[in-house]
N, C-alpha and C positions, 0 to 999 in steps of 0.2 A: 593514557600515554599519548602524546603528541604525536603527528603524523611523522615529525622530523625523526623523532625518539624512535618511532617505531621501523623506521627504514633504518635507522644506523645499528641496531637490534638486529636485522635482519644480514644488514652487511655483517657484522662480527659474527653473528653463528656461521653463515657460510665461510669465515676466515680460519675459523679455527676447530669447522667440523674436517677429520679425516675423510668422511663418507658421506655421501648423500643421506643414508640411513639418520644418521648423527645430526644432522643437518633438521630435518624434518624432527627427528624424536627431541629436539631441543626446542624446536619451534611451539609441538603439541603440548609439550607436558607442559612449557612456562603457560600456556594458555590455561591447561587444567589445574594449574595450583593458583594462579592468579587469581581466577574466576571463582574459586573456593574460598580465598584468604582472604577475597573483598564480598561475602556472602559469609562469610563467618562460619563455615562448615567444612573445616578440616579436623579431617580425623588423623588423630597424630596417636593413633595406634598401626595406621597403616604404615610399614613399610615397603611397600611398593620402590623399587630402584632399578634403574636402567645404568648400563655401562655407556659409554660414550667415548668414541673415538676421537679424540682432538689431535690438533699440532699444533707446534708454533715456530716456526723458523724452520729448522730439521730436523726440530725434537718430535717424534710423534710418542703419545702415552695414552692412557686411558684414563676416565672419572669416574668413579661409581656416587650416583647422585639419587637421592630419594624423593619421590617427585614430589610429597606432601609434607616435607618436614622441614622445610627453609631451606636446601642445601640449593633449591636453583636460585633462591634472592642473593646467596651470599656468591656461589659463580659469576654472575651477572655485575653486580659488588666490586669482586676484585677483578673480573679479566676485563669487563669492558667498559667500566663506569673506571676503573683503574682507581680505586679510592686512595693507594697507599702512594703514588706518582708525586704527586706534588710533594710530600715530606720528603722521599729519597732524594727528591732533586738537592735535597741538602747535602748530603752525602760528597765528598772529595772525592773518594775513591772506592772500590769492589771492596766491602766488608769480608775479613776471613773468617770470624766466628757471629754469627746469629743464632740468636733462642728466640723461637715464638711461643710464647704463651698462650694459652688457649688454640691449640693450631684446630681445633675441629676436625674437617676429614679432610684437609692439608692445602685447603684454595691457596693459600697466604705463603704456604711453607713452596708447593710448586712455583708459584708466581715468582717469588724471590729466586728460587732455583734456578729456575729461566733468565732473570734478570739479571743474576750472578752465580754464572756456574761454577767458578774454582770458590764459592766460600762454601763453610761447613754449615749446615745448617742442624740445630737441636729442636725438635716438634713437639711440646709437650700439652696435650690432652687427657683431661680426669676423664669424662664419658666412657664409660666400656663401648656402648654401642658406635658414636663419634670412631674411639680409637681403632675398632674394627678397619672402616672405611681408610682412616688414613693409612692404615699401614699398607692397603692394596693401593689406593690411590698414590702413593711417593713410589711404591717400589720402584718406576721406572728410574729413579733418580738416588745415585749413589750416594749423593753429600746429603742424603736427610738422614738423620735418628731419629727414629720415632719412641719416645716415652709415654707410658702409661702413668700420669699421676696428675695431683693437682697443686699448681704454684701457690707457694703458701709462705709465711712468715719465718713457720718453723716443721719441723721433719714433724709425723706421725699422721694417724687417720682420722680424716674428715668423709662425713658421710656428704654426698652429691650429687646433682638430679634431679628432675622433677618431670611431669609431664607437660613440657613445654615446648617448642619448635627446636631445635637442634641447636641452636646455637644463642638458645638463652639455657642453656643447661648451666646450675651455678651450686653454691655449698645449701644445703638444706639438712635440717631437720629429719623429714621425712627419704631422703637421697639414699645411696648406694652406696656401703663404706669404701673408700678409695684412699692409696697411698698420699701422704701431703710431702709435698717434694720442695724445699727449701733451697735458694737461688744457690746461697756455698757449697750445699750438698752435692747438688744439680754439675756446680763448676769443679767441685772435689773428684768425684767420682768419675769426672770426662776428663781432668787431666784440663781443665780450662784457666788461664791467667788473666784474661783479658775474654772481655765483649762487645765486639763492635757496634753490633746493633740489635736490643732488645725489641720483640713486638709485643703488647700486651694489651690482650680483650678476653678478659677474665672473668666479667659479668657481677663487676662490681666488689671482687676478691682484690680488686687494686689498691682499696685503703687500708687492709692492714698489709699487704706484700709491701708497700710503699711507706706507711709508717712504722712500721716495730721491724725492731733486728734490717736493719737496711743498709749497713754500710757496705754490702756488695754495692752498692753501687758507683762506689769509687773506681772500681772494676769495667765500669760500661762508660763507653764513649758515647752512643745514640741511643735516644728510645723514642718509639711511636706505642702512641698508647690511648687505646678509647676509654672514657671516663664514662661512669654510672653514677647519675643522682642515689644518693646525697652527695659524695664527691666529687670537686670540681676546681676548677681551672687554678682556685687563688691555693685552693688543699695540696692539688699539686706541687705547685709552686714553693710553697711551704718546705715539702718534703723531700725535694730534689735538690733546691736551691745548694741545702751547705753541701754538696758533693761536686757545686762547680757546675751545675746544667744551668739553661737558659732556654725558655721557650722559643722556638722559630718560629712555629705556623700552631694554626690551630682553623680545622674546618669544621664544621658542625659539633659533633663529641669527639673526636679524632686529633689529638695533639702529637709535633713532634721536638724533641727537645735536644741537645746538644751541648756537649761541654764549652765552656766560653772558650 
């Protein structure tokens, strides 16, 4: 990390630690899982997790983050690298209904909350252990739902999981049987008509949610959505196009698209 990278690093955890404690145990641990993930000896059976006091304006909440299992790359990710900024810039106006897909232990599902506190936000995570985290991590925030399942083409059980870092957790073989939760289901069940603005990093669950059974998607006005080889940019494209979207931006695998 570059000297510059690493001062403005340090400015953002002083911004948005509540406490000096917070402050410092942000500081350590990114060093101690850094130093392991670029030495190639993390044990991702440890979980090891600290609480952290944050704020952000006048919100103050808490984060329960595991210091060996990616949850501090993807923190860092969304609060201060701010990855999802650039796409919302598209955005007219405060979405009322959001679904995140793959919300893990809620970085994405708070960020937006903060962003937009009068929309409603739906959190949907297959991970049992993930869904633990998110459901303490939002409770500060009334407008989340947190669901246990996995986005999926059609209703029933897919098994899920692997021993990966947290947030490459995906459908496997050898996985965890988990509810498959289908987007109409999803918008039936919650009394939903309309989607402002989908997120989706699914871990490569995107090319069938996106090809088969999809015309929920006449339904959604926005999505931001990271892509997994072998799916990409032109597949996308493909599969969204007859419902009226158009690609806006696209930053590394991170695209976000928009009805014309």
């Amino acid at each position: 990390m570059s000297f510059k990278n690493y001062i403005s690093k340090l400015v953002f955890c002083n911004g948005i630690s509540n406490s000096f404690k917070t402050f410092t145990a942000l500081i350590i641990n990114s060093k101690r899982y850094s130093s392991r993930f670029k030495k190639n000896t993390l044990d991702l059976n440890n979980n090891e997790t600290f609480v952290y006091h944050l704020k952000s304006g006048k919100n103050k909440f808490k984060f329960y983050l595991r210091t060996f299992k990616g949850d501090i790359d993807i923190f860092y990710e969304v609060f201060w690298r701010k990855t999802y900024d650039r796409h919302l810039s598209f955005l007219k106006k405060e979405p009322v209904i959001i679904v995140d897909l793959g919300a893990h232990i809620g970085m994405t599902s708070v960020y937006l909350a903060l962003k937009y506190p009068h929309s409603k936000i739906y959190a949907i995570e297959a991970s049992s252990e993930n869904f633990e985290l998110l459901k303490v991590n939002t409770e500060a925030f009334k407008n989340i739902t947190c669901i246990h399942a996995a986005a999926y083409f059609e209703d029933g059980m897919i098994n899920f999981g692997n021993n990966e870092l947290s947030y490459n957790q995906m459908i496997s073989e050898n996985g965890d049987p988990v509810k498959a939760l289908s987007i109409e289901t999803l918008m039936r069940t919650h009394d939903l008509s309309h989607i402002d603005l989908i997120k989706i990093d699914i871990e490569g669950g995107e090319t069938e949610l996106l090809s088969r059974n999809n015309s929920w998607l006449k339904l959604v006005d926005h999505t931001i959505i990271e892509i997994h080889t072998p799916y990409t940019p032109s597949d996308l494209r493909d599969d969204i196009q007859p419902y009226g979207f158009e690609i806006k931006s696209e930053k590394d695998s991170v695209l976000f698209a928009a009805k014309k």
